[in-house]
C-alpha positions as CSV (number, residue, x, y, z in Angstrom):
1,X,142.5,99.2,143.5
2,X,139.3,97.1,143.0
3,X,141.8,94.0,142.6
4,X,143.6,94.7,146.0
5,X,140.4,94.8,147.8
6,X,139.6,91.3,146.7
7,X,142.6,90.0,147.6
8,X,142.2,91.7,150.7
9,X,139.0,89.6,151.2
10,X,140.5,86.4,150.7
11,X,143.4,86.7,152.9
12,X,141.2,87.9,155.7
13,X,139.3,84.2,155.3
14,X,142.3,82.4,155.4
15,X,144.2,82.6,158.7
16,X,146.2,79.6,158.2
17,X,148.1,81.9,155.5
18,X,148.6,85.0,157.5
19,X,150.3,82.9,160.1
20,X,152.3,81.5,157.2
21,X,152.6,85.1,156.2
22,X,153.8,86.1,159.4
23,X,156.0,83.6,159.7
24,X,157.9,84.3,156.2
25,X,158.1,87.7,157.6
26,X,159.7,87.2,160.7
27,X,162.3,85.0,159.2
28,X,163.1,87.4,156.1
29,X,163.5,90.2,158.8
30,X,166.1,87.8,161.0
31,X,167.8,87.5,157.8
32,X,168.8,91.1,156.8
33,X,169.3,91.6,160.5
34,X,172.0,89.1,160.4
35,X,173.3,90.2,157.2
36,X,173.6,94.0,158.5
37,X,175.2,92.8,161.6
């Protein structure tokens, strides 16, 4: 648990990566939407 709250931490001071995050998201999630389709 300890280990996730660092990580935690470090995301949260990196924005640049959340958006990347987000981004990877979105487009795994249009993926499996056009596969099911």
């Amino acid at each position: 648990m300890p280990s996730k709250m660092n990580i935690d931490k470090k995301e949260i001071s990196n924005p640049r990566k959340w958006s990347h995050m987000a981004e990877k998201a979105y487009v795994l999630g249009a993926m499996q939407v056009v596969e099911s389709s």
